[in-house]
N, C-alpha and C positions, 0 to 999 in steps of 0.2 A: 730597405733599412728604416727602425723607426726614427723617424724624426721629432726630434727633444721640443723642438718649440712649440708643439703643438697640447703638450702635456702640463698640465696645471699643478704647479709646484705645491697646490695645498691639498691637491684630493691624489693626481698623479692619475687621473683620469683625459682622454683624449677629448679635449674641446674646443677643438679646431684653432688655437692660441688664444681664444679671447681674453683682454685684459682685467674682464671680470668675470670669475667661471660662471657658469648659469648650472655647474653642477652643486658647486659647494659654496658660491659665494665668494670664493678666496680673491684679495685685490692684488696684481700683480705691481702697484705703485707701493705697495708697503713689503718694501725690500726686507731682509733682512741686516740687521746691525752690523757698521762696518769693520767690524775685529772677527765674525764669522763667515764662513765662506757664502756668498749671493746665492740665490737662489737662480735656478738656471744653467748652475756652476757643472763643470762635466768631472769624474774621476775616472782616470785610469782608461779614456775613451769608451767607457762602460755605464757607471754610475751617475745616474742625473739627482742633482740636488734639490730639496724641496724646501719648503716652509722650519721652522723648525718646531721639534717637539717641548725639546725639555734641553735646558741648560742650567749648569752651576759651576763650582769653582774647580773643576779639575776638566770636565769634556760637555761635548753639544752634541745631541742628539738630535739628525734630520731625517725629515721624509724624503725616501729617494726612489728611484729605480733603475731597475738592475734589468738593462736590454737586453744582455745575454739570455737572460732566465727568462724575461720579458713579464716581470712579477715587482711588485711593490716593494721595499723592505725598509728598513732605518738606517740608517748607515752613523756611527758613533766617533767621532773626530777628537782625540785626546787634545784637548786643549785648555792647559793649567791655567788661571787664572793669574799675574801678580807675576809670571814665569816667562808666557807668550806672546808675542803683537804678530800682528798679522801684514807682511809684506805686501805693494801693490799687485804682484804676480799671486797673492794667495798663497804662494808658501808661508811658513813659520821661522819667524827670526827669534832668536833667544839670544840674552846678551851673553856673555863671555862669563860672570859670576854666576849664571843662570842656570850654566851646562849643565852642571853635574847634579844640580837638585832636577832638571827639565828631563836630562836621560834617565837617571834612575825609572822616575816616575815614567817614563814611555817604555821602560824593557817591561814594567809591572804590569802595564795595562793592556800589551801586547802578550805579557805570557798570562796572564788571569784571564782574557778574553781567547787564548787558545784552546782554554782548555776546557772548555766550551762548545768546543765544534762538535758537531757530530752527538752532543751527550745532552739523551733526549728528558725534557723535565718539563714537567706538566704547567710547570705555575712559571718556567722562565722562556724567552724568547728563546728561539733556535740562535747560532753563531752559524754563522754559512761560513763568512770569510775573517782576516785579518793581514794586513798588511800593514806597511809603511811608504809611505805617500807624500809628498807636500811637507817633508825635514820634520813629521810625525808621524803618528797613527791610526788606524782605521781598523773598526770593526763591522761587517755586514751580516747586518741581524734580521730574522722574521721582523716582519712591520705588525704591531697588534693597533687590533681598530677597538675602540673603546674610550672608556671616560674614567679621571682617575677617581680613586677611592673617594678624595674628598668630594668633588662635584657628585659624585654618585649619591654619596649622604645627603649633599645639601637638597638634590631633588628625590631623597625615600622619606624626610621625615627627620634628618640629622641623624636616629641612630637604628640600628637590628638589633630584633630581638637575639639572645642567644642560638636558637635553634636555625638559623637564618644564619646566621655569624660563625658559627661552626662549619656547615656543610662549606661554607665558604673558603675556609680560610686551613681545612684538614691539608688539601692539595699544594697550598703556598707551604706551612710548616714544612712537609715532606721536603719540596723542593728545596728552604732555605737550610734545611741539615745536610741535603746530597750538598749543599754549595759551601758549605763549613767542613764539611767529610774532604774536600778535596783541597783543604787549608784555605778556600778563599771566605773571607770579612766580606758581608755586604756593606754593614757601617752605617747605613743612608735608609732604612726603612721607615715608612710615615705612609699617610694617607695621599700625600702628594707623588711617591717614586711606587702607588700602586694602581693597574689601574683594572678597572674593571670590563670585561672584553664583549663584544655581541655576542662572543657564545657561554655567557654567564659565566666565564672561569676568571679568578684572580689571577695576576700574573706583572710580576715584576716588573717595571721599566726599562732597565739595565743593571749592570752589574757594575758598581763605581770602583775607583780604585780609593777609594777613601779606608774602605777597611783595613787595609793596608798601612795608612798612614804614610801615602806617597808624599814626599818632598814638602815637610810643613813646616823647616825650618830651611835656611838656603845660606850659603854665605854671602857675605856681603850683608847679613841683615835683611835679607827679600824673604820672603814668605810667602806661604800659598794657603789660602785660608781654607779651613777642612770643610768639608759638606757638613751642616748643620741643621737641623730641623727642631727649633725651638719648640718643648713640649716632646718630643720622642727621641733626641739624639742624650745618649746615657753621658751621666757624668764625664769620665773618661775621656768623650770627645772634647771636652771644652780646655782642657789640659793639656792635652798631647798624649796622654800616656797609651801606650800599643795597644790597638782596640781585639780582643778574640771573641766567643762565639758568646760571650754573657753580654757582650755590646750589641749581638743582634737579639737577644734573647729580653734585654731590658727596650729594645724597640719595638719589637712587635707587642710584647704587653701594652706599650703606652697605646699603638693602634689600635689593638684591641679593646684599651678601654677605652679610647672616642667609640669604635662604633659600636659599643653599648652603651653607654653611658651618654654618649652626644658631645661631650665637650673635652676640648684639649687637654693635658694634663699639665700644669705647670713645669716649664722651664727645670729641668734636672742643675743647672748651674745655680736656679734662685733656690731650689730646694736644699743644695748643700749649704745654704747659710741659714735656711730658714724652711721647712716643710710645711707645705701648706697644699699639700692635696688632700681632697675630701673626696667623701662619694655621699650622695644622697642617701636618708637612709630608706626609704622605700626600694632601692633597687639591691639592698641587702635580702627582701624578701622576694625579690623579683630572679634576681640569679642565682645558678646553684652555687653551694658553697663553695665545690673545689674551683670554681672559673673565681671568684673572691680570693682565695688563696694563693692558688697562681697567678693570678696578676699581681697581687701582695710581694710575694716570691720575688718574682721577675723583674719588680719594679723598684728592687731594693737600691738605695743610695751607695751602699758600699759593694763595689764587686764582690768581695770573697762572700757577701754574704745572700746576694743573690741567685737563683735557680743557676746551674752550672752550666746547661747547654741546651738546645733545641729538644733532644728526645726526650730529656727530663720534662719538659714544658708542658709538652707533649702529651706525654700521662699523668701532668697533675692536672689537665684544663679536662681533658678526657674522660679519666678515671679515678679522681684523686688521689693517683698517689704519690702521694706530698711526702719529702722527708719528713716535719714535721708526724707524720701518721706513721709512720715506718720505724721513727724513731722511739714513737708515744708505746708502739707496741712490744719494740725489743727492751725499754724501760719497764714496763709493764709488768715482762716475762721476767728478768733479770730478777725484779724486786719479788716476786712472789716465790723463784728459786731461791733468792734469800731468805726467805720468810719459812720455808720448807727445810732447808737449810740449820737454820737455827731450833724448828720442831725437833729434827730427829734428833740434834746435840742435844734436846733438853733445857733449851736456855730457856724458850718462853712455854706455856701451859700452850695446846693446842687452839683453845678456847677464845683463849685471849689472844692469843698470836692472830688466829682469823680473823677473829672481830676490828683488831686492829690492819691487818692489809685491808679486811673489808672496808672500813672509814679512809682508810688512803685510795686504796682503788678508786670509790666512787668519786672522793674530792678533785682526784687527779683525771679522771673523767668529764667530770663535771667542769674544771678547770680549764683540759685541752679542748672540749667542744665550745666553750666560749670562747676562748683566745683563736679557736681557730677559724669559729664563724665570724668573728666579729674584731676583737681587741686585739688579734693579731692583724688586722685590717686597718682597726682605727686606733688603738691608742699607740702601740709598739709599732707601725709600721707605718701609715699616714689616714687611714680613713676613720677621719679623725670625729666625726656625728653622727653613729649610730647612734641607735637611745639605748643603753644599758636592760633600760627595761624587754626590750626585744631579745636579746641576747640570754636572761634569765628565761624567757619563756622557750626560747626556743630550746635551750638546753633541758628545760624540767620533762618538757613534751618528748625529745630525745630518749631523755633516761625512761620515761615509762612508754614507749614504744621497744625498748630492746626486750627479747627474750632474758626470762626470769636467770638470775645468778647460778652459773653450775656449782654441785654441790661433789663435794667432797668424801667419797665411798671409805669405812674403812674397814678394816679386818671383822671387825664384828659387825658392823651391816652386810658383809656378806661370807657368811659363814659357811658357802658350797664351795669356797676356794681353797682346796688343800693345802696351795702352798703354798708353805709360812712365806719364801721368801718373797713372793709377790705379794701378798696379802698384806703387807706395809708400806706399799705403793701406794698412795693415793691416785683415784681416777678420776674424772671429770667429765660434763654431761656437754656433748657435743650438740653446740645451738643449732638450728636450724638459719643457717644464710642464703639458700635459695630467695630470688624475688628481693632481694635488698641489694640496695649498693652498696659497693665495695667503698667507700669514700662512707658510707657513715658503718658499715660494719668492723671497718676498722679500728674502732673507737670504741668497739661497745668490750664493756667488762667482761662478757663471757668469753672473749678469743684471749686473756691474759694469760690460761693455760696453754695457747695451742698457738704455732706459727703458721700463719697465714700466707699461702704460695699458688701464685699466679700461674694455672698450668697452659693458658691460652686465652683465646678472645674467638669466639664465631658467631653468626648471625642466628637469632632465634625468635620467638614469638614475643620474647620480651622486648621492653625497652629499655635504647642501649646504655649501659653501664651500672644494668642490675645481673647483679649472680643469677646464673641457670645452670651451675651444674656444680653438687660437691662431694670430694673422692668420697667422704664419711660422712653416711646417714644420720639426721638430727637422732640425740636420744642416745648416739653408742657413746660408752664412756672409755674416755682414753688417756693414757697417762699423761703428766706435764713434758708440754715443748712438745708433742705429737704434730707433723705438717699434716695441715688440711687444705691439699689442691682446690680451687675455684677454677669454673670459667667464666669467664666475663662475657656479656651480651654487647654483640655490634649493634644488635637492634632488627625488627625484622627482615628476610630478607624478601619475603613476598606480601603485596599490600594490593591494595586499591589504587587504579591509575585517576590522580584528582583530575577536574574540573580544569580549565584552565585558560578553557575559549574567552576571548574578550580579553584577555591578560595582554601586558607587553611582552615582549620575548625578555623581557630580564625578569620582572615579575613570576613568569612562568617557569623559568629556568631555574630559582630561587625557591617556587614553591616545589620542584622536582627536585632539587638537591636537597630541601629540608625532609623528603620524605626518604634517601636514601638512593636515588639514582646514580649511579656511575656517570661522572661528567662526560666520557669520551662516547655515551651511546645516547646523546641528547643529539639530534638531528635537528639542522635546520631548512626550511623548503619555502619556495615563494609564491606566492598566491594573491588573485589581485579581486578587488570588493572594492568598488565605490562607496558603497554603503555601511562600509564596516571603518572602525576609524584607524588610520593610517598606523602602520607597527603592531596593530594586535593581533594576537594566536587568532582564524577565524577556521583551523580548524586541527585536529590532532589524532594523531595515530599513534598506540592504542585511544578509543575511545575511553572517556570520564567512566569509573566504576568498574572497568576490566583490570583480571589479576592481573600483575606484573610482579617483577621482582627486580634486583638491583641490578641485573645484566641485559634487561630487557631494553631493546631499541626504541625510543622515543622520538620520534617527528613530529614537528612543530612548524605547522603550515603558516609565513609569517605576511601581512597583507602588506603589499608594494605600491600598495598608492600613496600617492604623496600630499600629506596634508602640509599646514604649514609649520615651519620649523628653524631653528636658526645655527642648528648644529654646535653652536659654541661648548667647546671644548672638548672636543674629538681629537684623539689620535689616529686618524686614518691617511 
């Protein structure tokens, strides 16, 4: 039978009890805090309590293990803050006012964390178990080894580039919409509840019951103060009002924009009195527009008017597509069916009827690509220093990059058309959108005759989020409001396997997802070099310059010598 005392409450490693591990350094005189349960603490004559990970105002997250399994894991102890004291036997006393805001909140966090078991998601821990234990309850979860989001910035440099930041954070989105699909609020997202794992994947802390809005008022006047993350936690929380899925939707932008950007974003509570987030303006020229607008979006002050849910997000950070653009384009269509409209009545001359949608078109053009690059960033929304001047040039450079204005066929330009009744159809010269993105072809004046419909998304030789493929060839002319399917590029799916010997395994992991590797076929293997410096790739399979593709298996030979190191701040 394993025996517990031998097991070091901060690694969970066998080290023959000593009271300072010689694996991890952990000291066994720095107990944990006496309202949590000790370390050393046994559950259920199964679960051994360790160090703790992460605590806040509703539960505590430990390192433990699970002898049954004889595996490491977390194990998540609901305990409200303001609600709970901790008895000398370590059960949970709650007082008599207490109850019914204390039970609430333990049926929630009992059925949020059940439904959980068994339901496999890439970016969140596993739930193995949940029970009720000690006059609370417990959740027993995969244990993730890694360092959160924030420490991880503070040792890359404070922030990723975009291309870095995306491969990263594709697999967390996915997971946090499965985790909104199934009604559950995470509420608590930040660089702090993320963390980043030794096998390069992002992945959630836990799942709080804050999204919920368990027990934040109590009677008696007691209270349980909400999870807050000054700088990412959305207006809403500082309120009370029922947080749904734009509350995780205005969190993850704020993360998002530290790790571009490098710095916090102002306090959502100081912004409702006063807006004062900026963005630098060189990194208006640094990132693509739609990742500017989507976060724009998502970081709105007022719910109704913020991006509405994770999969919208999703495809404005992705592919832009932005209400705003969806909308610029059925305005677009609308107004030139007007204008067509009023031709055949007769109300305006032809001539002049074009000439004037033409001067609206482009101002309205001209208009939406500034506000969208920019002024919807900084003046109307909060990125409040860009230079004006940038914003002129980028739109001029715009307009004279798009394909020339389709032209307008009529009955006597083409006099091989028998018939009369089509022959008063106007028709229009379909642009060429291969090789552009969908995020500025949206924009452009030649699509105000035609609707533009997304027939899919596949991997191609291009790079992802430029069109490769459309239903109708540039050059044919087609009536007004005609759909023109697109597909959109994933990006390639076979490349070159880079370089990567001498990297850290996060480094190297980082530069494999930026190129499009499937996180689940990233292998890792141990390998030992006195010579080589301690945690570098010192060797990999596929070799530097061999084809590969996004499903291809990657090994990463990681060197196990141990240089010097102080471990601080590991979840392991």
């Amino acid at each position: 039978m394993l025996n517990f005392n031998r097991l070091c409450p901060g690694c969970m490693k066998d080290n023959g009890g000593e009271s300072v591990c010689s694996i991890c350094g952990y000291d066994s005189s720095n107990n944990n805090p006496p309202d949590k349960l000790p370390a050393r603490f046994i559950i259920r004559d199964r679960y051994y309590v360790g160090k703790i990970l992460f605590s806040n105002a509703e539960c505590t997250v430990y390192l433990g293990f699970d002898s049954v399994e004889n595996k490491t894991v977390n194990i998540k102890e609901f305990f409200p803050y303001g609600l709970a004291e901790r008895n000398p036997d370590k059960t949970v006393f709650v007082s008599r006012q207490a109850q019914y805001a204390f039970n609430d909140g333990l049926m929630k966090f009992l059925d949020i964390n059940r439904k959980f078991i068994g339901f496999p998601l890439t970016s969140l821990p596993s739930t193995y178990s949940v029970f009720e234990e000690n006059s609370t309850g417990y959740a027993i979860c995969e244990a993730v080894s890694g360092i959160t989001l924030k420490s991880f910035l503070a040792r890359n440099g404070g922030r990723l580039r975009w291309e870095q930041a995306r491969s990263l954070f594709l697999p967390l989105i996915d997971t946090l919409k499965a985790i909104n699909d199934v009604g559950v609020i995470h509420g608590s997202i930040s660089p702090e509840s993320i963390i980043v794992c030794r096998d390069g994947k992002l992945r959630l802390l836990f799942v709080p019951v804050g999204g919920t809005n368990v027990a934040r008022q109590t009677e008696g006047n007691l209270s349980m103060t909400p999870v807050l993350y000054d700088g990412y936690s959305a207006p809403e929380k500082y309120t009370g009002v029922n947080a749904d899925e734009r509350t995780d939707v205005y969190s993850l932008c704020a993360t998002i924009f530290t790790v571009l950007i490098g710095t916090v974003p102002p306090s959502a509570n100081e912004r409702v009195k006063k807006d004062s987030l900026t963005l630098p303006s060189h990194f208006a020229e640094e990132l693509p527009r739609q990742v500017l607008v989507s976060l724009a979006n998502g970081m709105q002050i007022k719910p109704e008017e913020r991006t509405p849910d994770i999969e919208t997000l999703k495809n404005e950070l992705i592919y832009g597509e932005t209400r705003e653009n969806i909308r610029k384009a059925q305005r677009s269509a609308e107004n030139q069916k007007a204008a067509e409209n009023r031709r055949v009545a007769g109300a305006v001359p032809a001539e002049k009827e074009e000439k004037k949608a033409s001067g609206v078109k482009y101002a309205f053009a001209a208009a939406g690509i500034t506000a969208l690059c920019f002024l919807v960033i900084g003046a109307v929304v909060y990125f409040k220093i860009i230079k004006p001047k940038n914003v002129k040039d980028n739109a001029s450079s715009k307009n004279e990059s798009t394909v020339s204005s389709s032209e307008v066929i009529s009955s006597e330009e083409n006099p091989s058309d028998t018939d009369s009744s089509k022959s008063n159809v106007p028709t229009y010269v379909v642009p060429k959108l291969t090789g552009k993105k969908y995020a500025d072809v949206i924009d452009s004046k030649d699509l105000a005759h035609f609707k533009l419909v997304i027939k899919g998304k596949e991997f191609s030789d291009m790079e992802a989020g430029l069109i490769c493929e459309q239903s109708i060839q540039p050059g044919e002319r087609k009536e007004h409001n005609t759909p023109i399917e697109v597909t959109i590029s994933l990006g390639r799916s076979e490349f070159n396997m880079p370089n990567v010997i001498n990297l850290t395994e996060t480094e190297a992991k980082l530069e494999l997802l930026k190129r499009g590797l499937l996180y689940d076929n990233i292998e890792i293997a141990s390998a030992y070099d006195t010579d080589k410096a301690p945690g570098a790739v010192i060797k990999q399979s596929p070799e530097a310059n061999r084809k590969i593709n996004t499903e291809t298996r990657v090994t990463l030979h990681i060197n196990t010598y141990e240089g010097p190191s102080d471990g601080s701040g590991d979840h392991n």
